[in-house]
N, C-alpha and C positions, 0 to 999 in steps of 0.2 A: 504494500500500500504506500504509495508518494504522500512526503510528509512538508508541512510549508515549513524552512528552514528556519523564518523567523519563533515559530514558535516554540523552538528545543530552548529550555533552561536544563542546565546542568545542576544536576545537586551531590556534586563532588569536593572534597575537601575544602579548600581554601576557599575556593568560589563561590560558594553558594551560602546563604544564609544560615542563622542560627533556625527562624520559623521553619526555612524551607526543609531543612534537616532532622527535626522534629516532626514534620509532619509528613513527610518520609516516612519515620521510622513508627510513629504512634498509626499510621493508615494499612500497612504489613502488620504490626501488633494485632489491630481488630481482626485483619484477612485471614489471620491463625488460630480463629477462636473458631470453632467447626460447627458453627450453626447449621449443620446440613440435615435435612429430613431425611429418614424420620426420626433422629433423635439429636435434634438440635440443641448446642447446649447454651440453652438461654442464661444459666446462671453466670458465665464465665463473660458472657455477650456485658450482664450486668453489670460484672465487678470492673469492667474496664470502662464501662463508662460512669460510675460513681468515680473511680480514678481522674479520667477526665473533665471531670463538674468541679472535681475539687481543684485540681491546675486552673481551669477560669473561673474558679470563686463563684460560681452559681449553684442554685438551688438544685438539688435531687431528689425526685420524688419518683419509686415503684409503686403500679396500680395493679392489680390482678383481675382480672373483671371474671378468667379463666383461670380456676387452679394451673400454675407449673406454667404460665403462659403469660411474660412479665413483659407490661409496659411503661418505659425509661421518659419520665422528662426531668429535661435538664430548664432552668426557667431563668433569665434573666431579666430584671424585671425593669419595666421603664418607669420615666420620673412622671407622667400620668398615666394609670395604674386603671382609670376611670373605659379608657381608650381601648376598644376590639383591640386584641393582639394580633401578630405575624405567629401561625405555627410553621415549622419546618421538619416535615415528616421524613421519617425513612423507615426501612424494615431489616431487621437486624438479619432475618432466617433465608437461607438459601438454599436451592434446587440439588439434587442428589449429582455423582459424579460417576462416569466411570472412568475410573481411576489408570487403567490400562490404555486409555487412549490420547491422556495425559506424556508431555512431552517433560514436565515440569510438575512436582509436586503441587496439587492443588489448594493447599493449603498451609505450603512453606512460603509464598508471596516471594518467591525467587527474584531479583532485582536485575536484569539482564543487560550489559552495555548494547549498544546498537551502532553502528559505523557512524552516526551522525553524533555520535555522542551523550544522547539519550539515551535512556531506561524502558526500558518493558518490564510493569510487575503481573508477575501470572499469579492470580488464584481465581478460586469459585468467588465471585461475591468483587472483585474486580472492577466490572461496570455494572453491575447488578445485587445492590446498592448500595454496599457499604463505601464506595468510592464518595458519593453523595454525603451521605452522616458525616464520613470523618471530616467532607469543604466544609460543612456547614459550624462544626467544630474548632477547626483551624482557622475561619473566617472572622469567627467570633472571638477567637483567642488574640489576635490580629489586630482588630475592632477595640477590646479591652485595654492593647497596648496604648492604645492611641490616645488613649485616656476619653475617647469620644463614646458617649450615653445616649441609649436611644429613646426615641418618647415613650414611641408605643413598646411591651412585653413580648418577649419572644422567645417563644416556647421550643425548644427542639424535641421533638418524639422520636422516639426508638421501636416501632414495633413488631409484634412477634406474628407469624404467620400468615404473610401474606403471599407465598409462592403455595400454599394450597386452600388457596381462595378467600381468605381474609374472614372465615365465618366465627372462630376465634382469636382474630385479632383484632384490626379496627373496624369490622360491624358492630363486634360487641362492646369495644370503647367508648365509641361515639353516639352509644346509648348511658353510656353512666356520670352520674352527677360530678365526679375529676372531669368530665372531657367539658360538660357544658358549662364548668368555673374558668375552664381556658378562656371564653369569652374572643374565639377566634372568627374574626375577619378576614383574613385571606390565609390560606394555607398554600405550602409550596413541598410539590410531591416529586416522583421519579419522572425521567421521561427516557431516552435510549440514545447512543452515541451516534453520532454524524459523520459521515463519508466524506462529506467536505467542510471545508473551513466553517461551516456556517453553525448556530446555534439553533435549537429546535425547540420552542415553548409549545407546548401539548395544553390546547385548552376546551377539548372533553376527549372523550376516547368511545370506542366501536364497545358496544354489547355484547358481553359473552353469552356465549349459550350452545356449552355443551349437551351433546347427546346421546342414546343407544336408542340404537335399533334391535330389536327384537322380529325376531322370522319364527314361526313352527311350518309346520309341515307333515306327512306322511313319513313313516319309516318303514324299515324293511332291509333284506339283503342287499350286498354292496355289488352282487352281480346283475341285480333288475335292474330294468327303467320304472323307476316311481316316479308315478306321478304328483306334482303338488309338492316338492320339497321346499324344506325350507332353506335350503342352501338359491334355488332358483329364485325364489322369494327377495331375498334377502343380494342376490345380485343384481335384481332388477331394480331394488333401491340404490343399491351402491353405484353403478354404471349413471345413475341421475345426478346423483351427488359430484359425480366427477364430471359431468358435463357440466352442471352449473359451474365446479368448480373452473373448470378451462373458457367459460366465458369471463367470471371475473378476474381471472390473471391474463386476460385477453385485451379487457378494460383496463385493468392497470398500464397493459404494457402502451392502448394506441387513444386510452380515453382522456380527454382536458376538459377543465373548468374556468372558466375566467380565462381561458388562451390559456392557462398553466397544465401541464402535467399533472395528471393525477399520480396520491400518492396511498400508502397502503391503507392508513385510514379513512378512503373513501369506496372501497371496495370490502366484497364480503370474501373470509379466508377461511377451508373448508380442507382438512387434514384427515384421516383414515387412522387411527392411534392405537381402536384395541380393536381382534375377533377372537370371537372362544367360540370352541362349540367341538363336537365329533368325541367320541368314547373309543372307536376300535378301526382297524381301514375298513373292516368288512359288516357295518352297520351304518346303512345312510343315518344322518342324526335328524331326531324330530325339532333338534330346534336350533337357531345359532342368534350366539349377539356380536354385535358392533359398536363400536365407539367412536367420535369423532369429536374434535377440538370444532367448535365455529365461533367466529366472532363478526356479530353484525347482521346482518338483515335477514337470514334462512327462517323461513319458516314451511310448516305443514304444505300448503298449500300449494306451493311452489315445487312439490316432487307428486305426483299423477301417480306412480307405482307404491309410490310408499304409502298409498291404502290397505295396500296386502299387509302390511307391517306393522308392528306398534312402535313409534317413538316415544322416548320418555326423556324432556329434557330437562336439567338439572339445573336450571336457570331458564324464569321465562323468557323467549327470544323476543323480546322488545325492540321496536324499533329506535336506534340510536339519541339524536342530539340534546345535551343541554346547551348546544354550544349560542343559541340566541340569547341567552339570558345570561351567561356566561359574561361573570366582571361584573354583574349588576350589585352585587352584594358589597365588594368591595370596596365600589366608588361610593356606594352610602356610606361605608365605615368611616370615606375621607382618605383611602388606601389608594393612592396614582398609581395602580401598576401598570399603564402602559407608561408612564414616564420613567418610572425604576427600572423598566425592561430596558427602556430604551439609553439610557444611560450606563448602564451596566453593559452593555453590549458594543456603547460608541468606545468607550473607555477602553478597551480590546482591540477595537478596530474588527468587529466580526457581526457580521449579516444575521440576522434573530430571523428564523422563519415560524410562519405558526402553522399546527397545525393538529388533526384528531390523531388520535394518538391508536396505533394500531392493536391494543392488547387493554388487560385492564391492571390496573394499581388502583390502591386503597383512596386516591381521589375521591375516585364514584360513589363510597359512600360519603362523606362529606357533600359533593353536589347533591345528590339523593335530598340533603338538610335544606337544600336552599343555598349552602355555603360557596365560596367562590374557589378555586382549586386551581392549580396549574402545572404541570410536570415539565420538569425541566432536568435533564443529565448535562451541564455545560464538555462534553466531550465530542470533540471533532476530531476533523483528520485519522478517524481511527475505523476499523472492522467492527458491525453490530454485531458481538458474541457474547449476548444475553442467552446464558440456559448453553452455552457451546464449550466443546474441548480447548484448553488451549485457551481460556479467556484472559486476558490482561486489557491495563490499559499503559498512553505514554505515562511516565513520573512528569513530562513537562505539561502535557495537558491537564493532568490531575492537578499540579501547583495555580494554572491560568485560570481553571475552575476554581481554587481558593480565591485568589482574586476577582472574579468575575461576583462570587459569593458577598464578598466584602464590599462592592461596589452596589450590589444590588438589595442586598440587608440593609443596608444605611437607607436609602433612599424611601426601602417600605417603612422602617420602622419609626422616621421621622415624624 
């Protein structure tokens, strides 16, 4: 991947800062704490960031809303107190690994030179998200230096579970009396790394709604033609599935809006994930399932075969956007976030694109509230390897994200 020269900071001996070096080493520290499913270890997630509340003298507060399933805020509190807050999410828990396909321990955050002089640090949890928590940490730490005090409070949250859907993490936070004392006005959540120079604010994202399908059938020997299988059943849905699927990656590839290119969160994304089914070679099976990730517009009615079949989907597929009313909350808080975006972004010299965000994060339930949400990973120049082998990001991108952080904290929490 071609990298813009300007943006490599080195953070090697002499050269590089006392914060830059710190935050370095404290951003590998969390990457080795093994929050990975299914037995993530939340405790260790926590001891290091009460460690780090107490280096920037702010407030620590754990909530459990779920036995064994701890959520971390750190709270800095501004000099009106009266004022909606800035919350600054992230989610401590990250996606399983296979370990064998790993070029680099995925949880020793290995710190790699690169000809350009830059770093590559590999672990799980790299760009997805604990690169996020620790800017937002180091931003603040930064911030403090400065001696500069914000108006508004701002809350950094840590939460637990949301790489398996957030139904223990913040759905059920953001139902209890800790979340609704935060008294948050805009919140700032994940979004995913950028291919090129440019920054990418996510302000709603596509509807999940996963599925199975369910087929029965006739059975019988493996040497008959039965009729009525449910293997035939259940092809006839899946063959629809993947037609819809190859028109919307058809759309993506030659469809525009506005004269612009469409991008993934304007199309619906439809994957093939689980089939079970069959006992023996020599017994057709009376029934099979299937599984599929979708996110975004699929429904019932849109597959003619899949009558023969039952779907059961595990999230209603609702049709997408909060993105009209999106920001309205905010501006009533007195929160300018398109001018802290835009500021934070000139201060860089890097192009802010907006846009729906192709996947879901704990946002949605915040918007869900009415609340105003925004996801943003400031990581460009780099390969999208969220949930991928091999995942890292640069150490110089990760530092410009700190500042980027710094620039654009100030400005909301004014």
């Amino acid at each position: 991947m071609g990298r813009i020269s300007a943006n490599v900071a080195l953070v090697d001996g002499a050269s590089a800062s006392k914060n830059d070096q710190l935050a370095v080493e404290n951003f590998r520290d969390y990457l080795r704490i093994r929050t990975m499913h299914p037995t993530p270890d939340y405790q260790g997630a926590m001891a290091f960031l009460k460690r780090m509340a107490g280096e920037l003298d702010v407030d620590f507060k754990i909530v459990e809303p779920v036995a064994n399933k701890p959520v971390a805020i750190l709270t800095w509190h501004g000099t009106d107190t009266k004022l909606p807050t800035l919350m600054l999410n992230s989610h401590t828990d990250v996606v399983p690994v296979f370990e064998e396909r790993w070029t680099h321990d995925p949880f020793g955050a290995d710190r790699v030179r690169q000809e350009n002089g830059d770093y590559k640090i590999y672990a799980r949890g790299a760009q997805d998200m604990k690169v996020v928590g620790m800017s937002y940490i180091e931003a603040v730490r930064r911030l403090k230096q400065q001696t500069w005090q914000p108006r508004r409070t701002i809350h950094m949250t840590f939460i637990p579970d949301e790489e398996t859907g957030g139904a223990e993490g913040m759905a059920v936070f953001c139902q209890t009396p800790e979340f609704k004392a935060l008294n948050v006005g805009l919140e700032l959540d994940e979004g995913q790394a950028s291919t090129d120079n440019d920054f990418i604010v996510y302000y709603d994202e596509r509807v999940k709604a996963p599925f199975k399908i369910y087929a029965y059938g006739d059975t019988g020997h493996g040497s008959q033609f039965i009729n009525n299988t449910a293997a035939k059943k259940l092809m006839g849905a899946i063959n629809e599935l993947m037609a819809f699927r190859d028109q919307q990656e058809e759309l993506l590839r030659t469809g525009r809006r506005d004269g612009k290119p469409l991008t993934l969160g304007d199309v619906t994304t439809i994957n093939l994930t689980i089939l079970q089914g069959g006992v023996t070679s020599n017994i057709v099976p009376s029934n099979f399932t299937a599984g599929s990730s979708t996110a975004s517009l699929l429904t019932r009615t849109m597959l003619p075969y899949a009558r023969s079949v039952t779907m059961e989907f595990s999230m209603p597929p609702l049709p997408a956007p909060f993105a009209t009313t999106t920001g309205s909350k905010a501006m009533e808080s007195g929160i300018d976030w398109q001018r802290a975006f835009d500021k934070a972004s000139k201060a860089l010299n890097v192009h802010l694109r907006r846009e729906i965000f192709p996947a879901a994060t704990d946002a949605r339930f915040l918007r869900k509230q009415g609340l105003t949400a925004f996801g943003i990973s400031p990581i460009n120049n780099t390969p999208i390897l969220l949930h991928s082998d091999d995942e890292f990001v640069y150490e110089s991108v990760y530092l410009r994200g700190i500042t980027f952080y710094e620039t654009l904290i100030r400005h909301l929490a004014e």
